[in-house]
C-alpha distance (Angstrom), angle and dihedral (degrees) to the residues before:
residue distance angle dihedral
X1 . . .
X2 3.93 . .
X3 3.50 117.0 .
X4 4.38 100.4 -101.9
X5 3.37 97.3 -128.2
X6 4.15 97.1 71.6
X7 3.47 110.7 87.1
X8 3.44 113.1 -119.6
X9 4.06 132.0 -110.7
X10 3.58 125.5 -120.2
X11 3.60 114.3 -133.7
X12 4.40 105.5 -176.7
X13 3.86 109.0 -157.8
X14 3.92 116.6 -158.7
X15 4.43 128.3 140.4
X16 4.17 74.7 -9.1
X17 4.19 104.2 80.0
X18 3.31 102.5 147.1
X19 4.16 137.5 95.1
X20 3.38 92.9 -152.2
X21 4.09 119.0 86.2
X22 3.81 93.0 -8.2
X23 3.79 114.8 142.6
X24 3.56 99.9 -171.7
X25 4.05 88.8 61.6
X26 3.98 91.1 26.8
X27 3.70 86.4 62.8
X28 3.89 100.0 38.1
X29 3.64 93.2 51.5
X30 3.82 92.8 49.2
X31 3.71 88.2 54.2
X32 3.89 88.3 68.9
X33 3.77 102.1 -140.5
X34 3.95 121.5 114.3
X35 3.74 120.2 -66.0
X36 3.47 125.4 -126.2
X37 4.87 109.5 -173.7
X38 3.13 108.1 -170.8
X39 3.93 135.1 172.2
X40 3.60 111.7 -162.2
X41 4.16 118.2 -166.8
X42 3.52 101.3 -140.9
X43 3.71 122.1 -127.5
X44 3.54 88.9 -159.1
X45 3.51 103.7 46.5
X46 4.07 113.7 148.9
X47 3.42 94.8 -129.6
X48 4.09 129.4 10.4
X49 3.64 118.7 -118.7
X50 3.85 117.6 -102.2
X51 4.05 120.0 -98.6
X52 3.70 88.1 -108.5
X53 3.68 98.2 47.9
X54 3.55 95.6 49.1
X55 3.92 84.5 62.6
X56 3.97 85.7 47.5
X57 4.52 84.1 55.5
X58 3.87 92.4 42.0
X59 3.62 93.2 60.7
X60 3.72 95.4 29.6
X61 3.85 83.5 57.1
X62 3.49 94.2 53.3
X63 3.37 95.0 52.8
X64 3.55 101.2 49.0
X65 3.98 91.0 49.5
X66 3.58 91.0 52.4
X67 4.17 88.7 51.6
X68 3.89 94.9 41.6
X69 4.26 83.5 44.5
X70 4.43 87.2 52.9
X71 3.90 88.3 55.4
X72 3.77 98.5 51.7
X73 4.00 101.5 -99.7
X74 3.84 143.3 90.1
X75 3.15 142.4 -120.3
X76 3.75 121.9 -134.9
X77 3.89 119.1 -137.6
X78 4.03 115.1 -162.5
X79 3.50 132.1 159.0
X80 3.41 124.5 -158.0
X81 4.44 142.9 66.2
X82 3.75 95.8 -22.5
X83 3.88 87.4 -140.5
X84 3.72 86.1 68.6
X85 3.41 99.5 41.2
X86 3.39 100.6 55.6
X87 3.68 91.9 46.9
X88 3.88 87.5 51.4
X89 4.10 79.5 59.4
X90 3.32 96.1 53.5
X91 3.25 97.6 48.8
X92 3.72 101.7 51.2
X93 3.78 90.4 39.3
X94 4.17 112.0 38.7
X95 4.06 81.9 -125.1
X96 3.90 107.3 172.8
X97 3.94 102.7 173.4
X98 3.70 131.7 53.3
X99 3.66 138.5 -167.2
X100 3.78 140.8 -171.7
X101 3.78 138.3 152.3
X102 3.66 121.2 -108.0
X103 4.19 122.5 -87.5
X104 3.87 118.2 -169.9
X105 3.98 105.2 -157.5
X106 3.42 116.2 114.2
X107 3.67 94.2 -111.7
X108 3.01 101.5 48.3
X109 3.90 98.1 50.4
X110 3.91 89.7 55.0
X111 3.91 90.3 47.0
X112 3.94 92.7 45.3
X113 3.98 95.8 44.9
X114 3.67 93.7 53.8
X115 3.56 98.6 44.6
X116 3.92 84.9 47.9
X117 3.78 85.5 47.3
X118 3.38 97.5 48.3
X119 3.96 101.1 47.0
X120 3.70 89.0 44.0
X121 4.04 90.1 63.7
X122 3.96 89.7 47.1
X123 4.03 82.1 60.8
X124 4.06 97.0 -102.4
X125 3.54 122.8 149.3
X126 3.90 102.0 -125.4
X127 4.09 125.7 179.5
X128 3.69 134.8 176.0
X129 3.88 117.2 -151.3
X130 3.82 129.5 -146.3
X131 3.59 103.4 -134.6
X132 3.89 121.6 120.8
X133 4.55 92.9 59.8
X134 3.81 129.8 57.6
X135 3.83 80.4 -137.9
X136 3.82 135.2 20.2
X137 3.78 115.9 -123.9
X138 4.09 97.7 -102.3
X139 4.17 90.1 39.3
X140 3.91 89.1 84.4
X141 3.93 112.4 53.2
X142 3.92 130.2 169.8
X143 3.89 111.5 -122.8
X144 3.84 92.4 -93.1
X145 3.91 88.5 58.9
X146 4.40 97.8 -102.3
X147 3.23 127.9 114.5
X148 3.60 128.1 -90.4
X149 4.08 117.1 -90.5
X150 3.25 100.9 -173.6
X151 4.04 133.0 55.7
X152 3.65 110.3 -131.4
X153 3.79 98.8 48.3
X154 3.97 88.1 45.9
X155 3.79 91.9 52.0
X156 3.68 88.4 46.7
X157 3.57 93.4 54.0
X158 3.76 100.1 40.4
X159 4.14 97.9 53.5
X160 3.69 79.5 48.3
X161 3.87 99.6 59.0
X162 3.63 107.0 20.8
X163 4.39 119.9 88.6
X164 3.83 102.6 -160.3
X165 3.74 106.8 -142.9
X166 3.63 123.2 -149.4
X167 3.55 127.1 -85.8
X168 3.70 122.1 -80.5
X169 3.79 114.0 -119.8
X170 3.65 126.9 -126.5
X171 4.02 127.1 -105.2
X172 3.63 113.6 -94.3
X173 3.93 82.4 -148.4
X174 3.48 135.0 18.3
X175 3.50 103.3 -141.2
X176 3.87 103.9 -158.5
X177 3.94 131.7 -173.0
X178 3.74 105.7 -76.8
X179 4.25 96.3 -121.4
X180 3.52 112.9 70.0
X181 3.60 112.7 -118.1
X182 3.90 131.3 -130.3
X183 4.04 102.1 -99.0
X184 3.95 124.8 176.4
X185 3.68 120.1 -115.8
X186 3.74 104.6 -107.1
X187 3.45 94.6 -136.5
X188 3.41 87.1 54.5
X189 3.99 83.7 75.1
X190 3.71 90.8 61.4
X191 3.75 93.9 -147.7
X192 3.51 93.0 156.7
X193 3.95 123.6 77.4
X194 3.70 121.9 -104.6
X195 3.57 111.9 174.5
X196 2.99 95.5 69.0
X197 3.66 116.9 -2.3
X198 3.14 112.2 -129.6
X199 4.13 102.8 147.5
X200 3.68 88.8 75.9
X201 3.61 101.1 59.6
X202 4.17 81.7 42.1
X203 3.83 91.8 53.3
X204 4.03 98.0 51.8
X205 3.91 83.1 77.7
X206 4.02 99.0 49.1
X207 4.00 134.7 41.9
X208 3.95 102.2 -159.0
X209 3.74 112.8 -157.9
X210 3.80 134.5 99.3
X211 3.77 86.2 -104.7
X212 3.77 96.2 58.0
X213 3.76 88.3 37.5
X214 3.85 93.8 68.0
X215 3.39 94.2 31.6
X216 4.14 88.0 63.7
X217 3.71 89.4 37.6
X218 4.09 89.7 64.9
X219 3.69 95.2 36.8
X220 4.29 82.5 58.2
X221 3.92 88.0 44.3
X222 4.16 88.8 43.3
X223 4.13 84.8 68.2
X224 3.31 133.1 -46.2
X225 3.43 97.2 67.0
X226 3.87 81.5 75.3
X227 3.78 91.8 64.8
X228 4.35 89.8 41.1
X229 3.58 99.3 104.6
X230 4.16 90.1 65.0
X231 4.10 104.9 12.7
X232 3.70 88.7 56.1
X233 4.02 88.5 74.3
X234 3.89 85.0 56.7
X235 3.58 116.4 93.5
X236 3.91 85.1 179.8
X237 4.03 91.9 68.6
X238 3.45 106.6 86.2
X239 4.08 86.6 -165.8
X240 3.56 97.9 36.1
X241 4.05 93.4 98.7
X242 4.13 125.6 42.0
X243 3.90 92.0 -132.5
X244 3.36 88.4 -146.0
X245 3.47 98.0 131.9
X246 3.79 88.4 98.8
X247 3.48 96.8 56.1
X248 3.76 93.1 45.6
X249 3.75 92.4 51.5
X250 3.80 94.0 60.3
X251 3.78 94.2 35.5
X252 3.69 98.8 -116.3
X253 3.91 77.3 139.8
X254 3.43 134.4 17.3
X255 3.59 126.6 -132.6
X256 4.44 91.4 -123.7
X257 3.89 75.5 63.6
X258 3.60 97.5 54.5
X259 3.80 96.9 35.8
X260 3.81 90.2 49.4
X261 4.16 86.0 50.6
X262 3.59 88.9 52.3
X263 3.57 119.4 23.5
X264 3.80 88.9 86.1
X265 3.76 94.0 87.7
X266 4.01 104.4 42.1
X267 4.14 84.8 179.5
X268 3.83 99.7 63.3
X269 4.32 92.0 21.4
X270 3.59 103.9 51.8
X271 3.47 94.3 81.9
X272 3.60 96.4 47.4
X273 3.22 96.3 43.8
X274 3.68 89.3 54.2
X275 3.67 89.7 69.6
X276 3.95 87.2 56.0
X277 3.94 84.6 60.6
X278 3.68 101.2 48.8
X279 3.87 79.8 61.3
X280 3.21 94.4 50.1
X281 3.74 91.0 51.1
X282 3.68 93.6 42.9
X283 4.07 85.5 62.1
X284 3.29 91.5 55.5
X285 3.89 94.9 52.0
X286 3.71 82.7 51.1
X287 3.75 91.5 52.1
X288 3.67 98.4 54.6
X289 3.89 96.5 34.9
X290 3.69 108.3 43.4
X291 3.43 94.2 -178.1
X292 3.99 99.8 63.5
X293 3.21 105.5 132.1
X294 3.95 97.2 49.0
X295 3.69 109.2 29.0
X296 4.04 121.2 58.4
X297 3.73 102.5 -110.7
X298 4.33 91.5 -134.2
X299 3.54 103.0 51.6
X300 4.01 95.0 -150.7
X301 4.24 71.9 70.3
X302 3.68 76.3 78.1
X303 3.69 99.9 81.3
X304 3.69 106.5 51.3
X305 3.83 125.1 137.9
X306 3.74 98.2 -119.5
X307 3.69 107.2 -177.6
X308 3.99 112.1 167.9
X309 3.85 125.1 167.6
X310 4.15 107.1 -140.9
X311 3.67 92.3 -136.0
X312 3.34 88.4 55.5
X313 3.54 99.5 55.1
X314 3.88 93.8 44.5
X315 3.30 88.7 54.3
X316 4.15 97.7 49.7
X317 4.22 82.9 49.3
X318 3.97 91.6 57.4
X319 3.97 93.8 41.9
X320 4.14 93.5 -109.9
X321 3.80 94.7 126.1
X322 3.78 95.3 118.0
X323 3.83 86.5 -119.3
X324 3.69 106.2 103.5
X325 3.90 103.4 -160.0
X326 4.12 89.3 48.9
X327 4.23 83.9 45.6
X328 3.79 93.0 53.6
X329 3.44 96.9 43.7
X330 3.67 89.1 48.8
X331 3.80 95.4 51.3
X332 4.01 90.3 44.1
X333 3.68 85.0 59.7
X334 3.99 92.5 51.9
X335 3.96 100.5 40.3
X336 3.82 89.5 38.1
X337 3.29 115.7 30.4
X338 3.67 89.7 -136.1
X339 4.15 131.2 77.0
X340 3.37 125.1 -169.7
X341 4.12 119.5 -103.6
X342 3.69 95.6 -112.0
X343 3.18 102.5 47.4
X344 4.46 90.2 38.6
X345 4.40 75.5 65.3
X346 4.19 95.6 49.9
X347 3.61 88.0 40.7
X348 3.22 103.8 51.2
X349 3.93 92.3 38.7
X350 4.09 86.2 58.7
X351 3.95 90.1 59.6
X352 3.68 92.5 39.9
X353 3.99 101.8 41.2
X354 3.70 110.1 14.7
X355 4.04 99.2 40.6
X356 4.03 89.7 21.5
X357 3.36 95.1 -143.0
X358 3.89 126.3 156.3
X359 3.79 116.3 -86.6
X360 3.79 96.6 -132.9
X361 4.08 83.3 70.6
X362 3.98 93.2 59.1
X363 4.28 80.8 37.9
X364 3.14 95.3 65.4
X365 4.19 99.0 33.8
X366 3.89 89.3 53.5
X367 3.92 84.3 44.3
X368 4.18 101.5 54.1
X369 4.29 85.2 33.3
X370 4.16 99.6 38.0
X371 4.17 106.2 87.6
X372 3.63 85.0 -152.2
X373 3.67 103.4 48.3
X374 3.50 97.4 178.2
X375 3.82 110.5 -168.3
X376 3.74 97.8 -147.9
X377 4.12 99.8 40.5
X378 3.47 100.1 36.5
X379 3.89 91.8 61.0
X380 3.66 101.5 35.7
X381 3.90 93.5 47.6
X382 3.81 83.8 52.8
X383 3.49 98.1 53.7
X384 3.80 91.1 43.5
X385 3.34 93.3 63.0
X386 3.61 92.7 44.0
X387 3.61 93.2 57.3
X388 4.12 85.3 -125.0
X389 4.22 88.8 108.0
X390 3.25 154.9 76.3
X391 3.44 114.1 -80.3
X392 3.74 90.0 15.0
X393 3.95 124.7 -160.9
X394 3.99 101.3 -122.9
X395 3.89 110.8 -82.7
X396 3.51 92.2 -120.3
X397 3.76 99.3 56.2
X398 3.69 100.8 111.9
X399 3.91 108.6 -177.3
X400 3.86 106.1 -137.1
X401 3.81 108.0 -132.8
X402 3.57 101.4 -145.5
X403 3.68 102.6 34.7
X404 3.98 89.8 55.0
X405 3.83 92.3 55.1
X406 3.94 90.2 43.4
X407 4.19 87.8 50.5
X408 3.63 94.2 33.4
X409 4.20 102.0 35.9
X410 3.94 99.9 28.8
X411 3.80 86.8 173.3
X412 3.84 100.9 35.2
X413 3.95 91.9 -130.3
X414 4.14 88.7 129.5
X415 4.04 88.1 61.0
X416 3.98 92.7 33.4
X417 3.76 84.3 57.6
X418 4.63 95.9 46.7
X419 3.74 87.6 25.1
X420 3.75 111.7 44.9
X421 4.17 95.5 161.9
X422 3.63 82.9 75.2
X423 3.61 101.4 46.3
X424 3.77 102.5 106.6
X425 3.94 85.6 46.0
X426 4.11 105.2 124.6
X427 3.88 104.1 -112.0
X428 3.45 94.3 -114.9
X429 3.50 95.1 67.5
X430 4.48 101.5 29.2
X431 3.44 90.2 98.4
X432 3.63 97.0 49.2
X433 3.68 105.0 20.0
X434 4.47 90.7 174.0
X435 3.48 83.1 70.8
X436 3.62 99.0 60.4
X437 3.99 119.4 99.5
X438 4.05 114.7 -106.4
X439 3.21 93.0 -102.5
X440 3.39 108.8 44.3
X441 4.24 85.6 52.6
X442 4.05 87.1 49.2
X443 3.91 91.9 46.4
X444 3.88 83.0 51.0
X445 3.78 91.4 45.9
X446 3.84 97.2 -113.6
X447 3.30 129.1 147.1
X448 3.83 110.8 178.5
X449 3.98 115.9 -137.8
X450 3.92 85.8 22.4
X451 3.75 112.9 41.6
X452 3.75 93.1 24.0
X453 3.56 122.6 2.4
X454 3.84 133.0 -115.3
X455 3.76 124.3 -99.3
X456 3.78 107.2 -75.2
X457 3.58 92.4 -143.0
X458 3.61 135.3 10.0
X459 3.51 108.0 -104.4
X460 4.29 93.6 -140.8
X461 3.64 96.0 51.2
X462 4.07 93.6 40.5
X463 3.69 88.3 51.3
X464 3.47 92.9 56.3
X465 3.55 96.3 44.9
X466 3.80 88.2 53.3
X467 3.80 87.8 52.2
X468 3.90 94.1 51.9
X469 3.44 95.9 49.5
X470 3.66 98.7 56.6
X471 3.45 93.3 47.5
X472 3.44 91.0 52.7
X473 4.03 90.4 44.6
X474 3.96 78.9 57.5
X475 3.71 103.1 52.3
């Protein structure tokens, strides 16, 4: 145990829960004073974490505390203005030196600098860690000194300028402040849902924690990460994505840790580790436009003819569209908490195009439903595939429902699995079951508009729809 009369360190943990490759603690615990980990739910947070992400941060929690508890230390649970909080710890504890690792929203810039600011005056030692990007938003510039607006170039220019250095090890020990400190009871929090329960039927699919995050991350590298660059596009392959994305959001790894995993083989990687830079480049979207996730990123965006029908949209959130490879991926998302990446771009695409309804409204869906709910992905992939972003798919790429799930889920086991009314559904006709015969839907005990519903919109005459309106938006 530390000698008492050191004052203690402060090491803040937030998107960062991990022991593993974390500067802010790798630092801290190399300074040898006391530690103090704490997470601190902010009172002031920008925006408050989705339903199924605060099941995602209970667990996560858990986990963590039951790590920090194996090496000897504690970790502090608070709730409140973080400002407060952390004077509160300084206070009880004579702390005089703070870390934390680096966030990019908005928000959470302003609320970092001025508690850095502030503690600095007061004669604290206060430092902010790069640790959760390969490359910090103003570390990539264009020639003329801007950021980068469009993905390829910026990926281009980032593998070319950044030196990945390797991981950080955990502490041995966690050598803690010798008084126990007043922690809430995470349950307490009441992060996870009650009425009803829904998290646990989420959670049977996913073991958050940084153990079980690098324990998936070498089962991907063990294989199928060989197969990525085409069984990624096939929501039937159970193994055909990491999943990680869960883990990443939350920091339970980093992406140095995956990158240094797989950067070995550049052949079978490079596609893989593609998806690590359209993070990247999502963050710094989110950097330079704060307001990502509300405002359209190209403000001619401003003037399109959105035109939804509620009933429509309801139904496209609880996988009743009538199009069976947007409904499973719909209901994957809500008994999961995870949906595959191709079918995230045909869903999304459906709301957008077919049912023209403002992105924001899928946003924010994707955000309460997503167990990730990263701030900087979830908005820029949105926009992409409204054509509002940076980087933006062309506005007249209209995924076709149907033909996706045929390409993509030849033998219709992905919407057998989310959409079992159509299981007995010959696969010529599962992915669009109004085309079957009448007896070939009664022999599969279908009814359509009672057992499963019709289309909600005919895919022809929503395309064009879709099509007029953005050329009118562009007028």
């Amino acid at each position: 145990m530390a000698e008492t009369n050191i004052n203690p360190v402060i090491i803040w943990l937030r998107r960062d829960l991990r022991l593993a490759d974390n500067p802010a603690l790798h630092v801290a615990a190399q300074s040898g004073k006391p530690l103090i980990l704490i997470y601190i739910d902010e009172a002031n947070k920008g925006r408050e974490l989705g339903g199924a992400a605060e099941v995602w941060l209970h667990h996560s929690l858990s986990a963590l505390t039951a790590s920090i508890e194996e090496k000897g230390g504690q970790l502090i649970l608070r709730r409140g203005k973080a400002a407060d909080i952390l004077d509160d710890i300084i206070d009880e504890t004579g702390a005089d030196e703070v870390h934390w690792n680096r966030r990019y929203e908005g928000w959470a810039r302003d609320i970092d600098e001025a508690i850095k600011t502030d503690l600095k005056s007061r004669g604290l030692k206060v430092e902010s860690h790069k640790a959760n990007l390969l490359t910090e938003p103003w570390e990539v510039e264009t020639k003329t000194g801007g950021f980068y607006k469009v993905f390829t170039p910026f990926w281009r220019a980032a593998k070319a300028s950044f030196t990945v250095a390797t991981d950080l090890p955990a502490p041995e020990t966690l050598d803690c402040a010798e008084a126990k400190l007043a922690s809430d009871d995470l349950a307490d929090w009441t992060l996870l849902p009650r009425s009803p329960d829904w998290g646990s039927k989420m959670m049977q699919a996913h073991t958050p924690g940084e153990a079980a995050a690098m324990s998936r991350l070498k089962s991907f590298l063990d294989g199928p990460v060989e197969d990525y660059a085409v069984q990624r596009d096939r929501p039937d392959d159970e193994t055909g994505t990491s999943k990680l994305s869960p883990h990443l959001a939350f920091g339970e790894i980093s992406p140095r840790q995956i990158w240094n995993a797989a950067k070995d083989n550049d052949y079978t990687s490079d596609k893989f580790l593609t998806e690590i830079g359209w993070r990247e480049f999502s963050y710094t979207l989110l950097f330079y436009n704060p307001d990502l996730a509300s405002q359209n990123y190209k403000p001619a965006f401003d003037n399109f003819p959105w035109d939804s029908d509620a009933k429509k949209v309801e139904a496209w959130r609880r996988g009743q569209t009538g199009y069976p490879f947007v409904d499973a991926g719909m209901r994957e998302l809500w008994q999961t908490g995870w949906q595959h990446n191709r079918v995230r771009m045909v869903c999304a695409s459906f709301l957008i195009k077919h049912l023209l309804t403002d992105w924001r409204v899928g946003e924010a869906w994707y955000w309460d439903t997503l167990l990730e709910a990263d701030p900087a992905s979830n908005a820029a992939s949105w926009q992409w595939v409204a054509g509002s972003g940076a980087d933006a798919s062309p506005y007249f790429r209209i995924f076709n429902p149907f033909t996706q799930g045929e390409k993509f889920d030849p033998n219709g086991d992905y919407v057998r699995k989310y959409v079992p009314e159509l299981a007995k559904l010959p696969k010529k006709y599962i992915h669009q079951p109004w085309t079957a015969p009448g007896l070939t839907l009664l022999e599969a005990g279908i009814k359509l508009g009672e057992t499963y519903p019709h289309p909600v919109v005919d895919h022809k005459t929503a395309r064009e729809r879709a099509l007029a309106g953005y050329k009118a938006s562009r007028e």
